[in-house]
N, C-alpha and C positions, 0 to 999 in steps of 0.2 A: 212710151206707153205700152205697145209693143210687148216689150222685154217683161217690163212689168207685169201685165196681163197674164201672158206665158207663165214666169214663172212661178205667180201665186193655180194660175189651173193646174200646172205640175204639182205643187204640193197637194192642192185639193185632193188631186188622185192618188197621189200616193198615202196622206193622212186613210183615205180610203180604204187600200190597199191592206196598209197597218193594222188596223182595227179587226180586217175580215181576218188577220192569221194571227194578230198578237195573242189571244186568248187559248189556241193550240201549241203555239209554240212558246208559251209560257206555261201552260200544264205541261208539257216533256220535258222543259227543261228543268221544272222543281220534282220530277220521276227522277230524274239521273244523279240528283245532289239530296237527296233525304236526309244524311247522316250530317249538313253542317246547318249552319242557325240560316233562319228564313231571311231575314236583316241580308246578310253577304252574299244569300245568292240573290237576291234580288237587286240588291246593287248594281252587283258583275254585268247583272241581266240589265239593270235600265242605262247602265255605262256604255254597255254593248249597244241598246240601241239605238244610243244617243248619236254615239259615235258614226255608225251606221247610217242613220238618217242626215247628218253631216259630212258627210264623203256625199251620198248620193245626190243631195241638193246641191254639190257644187256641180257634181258633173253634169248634173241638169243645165242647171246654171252657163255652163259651158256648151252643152250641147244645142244650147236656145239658139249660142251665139254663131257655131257652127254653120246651126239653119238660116239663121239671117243673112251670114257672108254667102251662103251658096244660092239661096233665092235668089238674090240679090246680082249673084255675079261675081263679084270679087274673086282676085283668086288666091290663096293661100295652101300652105303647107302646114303639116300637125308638128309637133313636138320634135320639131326639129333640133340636134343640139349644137346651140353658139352660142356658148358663154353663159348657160345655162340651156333648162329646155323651158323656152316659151309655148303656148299654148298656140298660135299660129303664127307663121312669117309668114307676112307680105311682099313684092308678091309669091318667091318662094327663095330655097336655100338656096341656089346658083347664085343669083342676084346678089343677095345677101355678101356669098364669100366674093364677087367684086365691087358691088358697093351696099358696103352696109349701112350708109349714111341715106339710100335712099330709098330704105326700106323700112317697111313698119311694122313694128314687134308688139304685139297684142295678147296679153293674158287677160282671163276671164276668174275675180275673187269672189264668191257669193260675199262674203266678209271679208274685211283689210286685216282690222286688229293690228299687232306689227308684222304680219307677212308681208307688206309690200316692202321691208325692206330682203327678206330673202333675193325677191325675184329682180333687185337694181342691177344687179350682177349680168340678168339675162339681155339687155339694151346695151351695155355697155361700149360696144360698136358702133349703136346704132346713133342716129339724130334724137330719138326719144321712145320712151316707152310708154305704150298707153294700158290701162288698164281698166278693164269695166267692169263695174262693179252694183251693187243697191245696196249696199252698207249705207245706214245713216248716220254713223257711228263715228264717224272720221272728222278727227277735231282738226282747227285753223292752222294750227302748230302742224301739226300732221301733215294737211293738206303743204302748208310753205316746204314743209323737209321736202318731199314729195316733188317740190316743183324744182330744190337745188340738186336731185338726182336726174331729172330731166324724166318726169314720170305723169304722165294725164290722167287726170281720172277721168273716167266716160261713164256716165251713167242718165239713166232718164231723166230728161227735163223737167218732171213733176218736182222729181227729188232735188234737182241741182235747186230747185227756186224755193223748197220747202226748208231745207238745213240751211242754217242762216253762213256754216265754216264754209259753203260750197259756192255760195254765193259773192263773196268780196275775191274768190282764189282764179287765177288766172288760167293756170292749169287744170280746171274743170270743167268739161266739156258735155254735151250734153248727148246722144247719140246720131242724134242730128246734125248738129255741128261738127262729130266727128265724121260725118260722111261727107258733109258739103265741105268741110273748110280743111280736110287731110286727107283723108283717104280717096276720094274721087280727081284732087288734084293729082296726087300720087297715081292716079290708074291713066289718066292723060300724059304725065310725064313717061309711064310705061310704057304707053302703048306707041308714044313718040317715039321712043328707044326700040323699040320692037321687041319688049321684054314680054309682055304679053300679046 
């Protein structure tokens, strides 16, 4: 709920944000292109900020989750690269290059679509890959490929019990679940080891 919460007030502010400059930087920007048809630059222009507004919602997206691991405790590494670059290893790269089976590789997708297959590449060491996401998008078919990559989905529990493909899928997890039943196991194993 969390996550959710966060990241709909993230866009709040930033829809906000939009509105107070959109109207400036769209008089400059039809200043600088007079001589072609209003149609293409407008385009370019709502392509542009489309684009724009999609890059930054993810990295929200990702930076929620950031906050969470560090409130929290957790400890992890950014963009570290093994076999792709994951968005954080668990508990960090050392670990990782002697055992990557007992480590947890975590990307953060505002959206799936087919980019989860990009990132199967980046786990491919590891025991699994999780991935958190509020895509509701992600069909049963999807969801099963997803589990024969050895790929979790994580996402809010509202959502996992709202999408009916989220619901029968094994490999979907709730964010709760991924703290009680992976990740905090894994911080005990750690701390056994004296890795953290």
């Amino acid at each position: 709920m969390l996550v959710q919460r966060t990241e709909k007030l993230c866009y709040e502010v930033y829809l906000g944000r939009q509105n107070e400059f959109g109207q400036e930087v769209l008089r400059e920007f039809l200043k600088t292109a007079e001589r072609k048809p209003v149609f293409e630059i407008l385009d370019r222009f709502y392509l542009s900020v489309a684009q724009s507004r999609k890059t930054r919602a993810g990295q929200t997206f990702e930076a929620t989750i950031r906050d969470l691991f560090r409130r929290c405790g957790y400890p992890f590494q950014e963009q570290c690269i093994v076999n792709g670059k994951p968005d954080f290893l668990m508990p960090n790269e050392a670990h990782y290059r002697k055992h990557a089976t007992d480590c947890i590789i975590f990307t953060a997708k505002r959206t799936i679509r087919e980019r989860w297959r990009q990132i199967a590449t980046e786990g491919t060491r590891g025991k699994a890959l999780y991935l958190a996401t509020i895509d509701d998008a992600v069909s049963a078919k999807q969801a099963d490929e997803m589990l024969q990559n050895r790929i979790y989905l994580v996402l809010p529990q509202k959502l996992k019990d709202e999408v009916e493909a989220y619901q029968s899928a094994p490999n979907v997890l709730s964010f709760e679940d991924f703290f009680t039943d992976h990740l905090d196991p894994a911080m005990a194993r750690w701390r056994r080891a004296r890795v953290v």
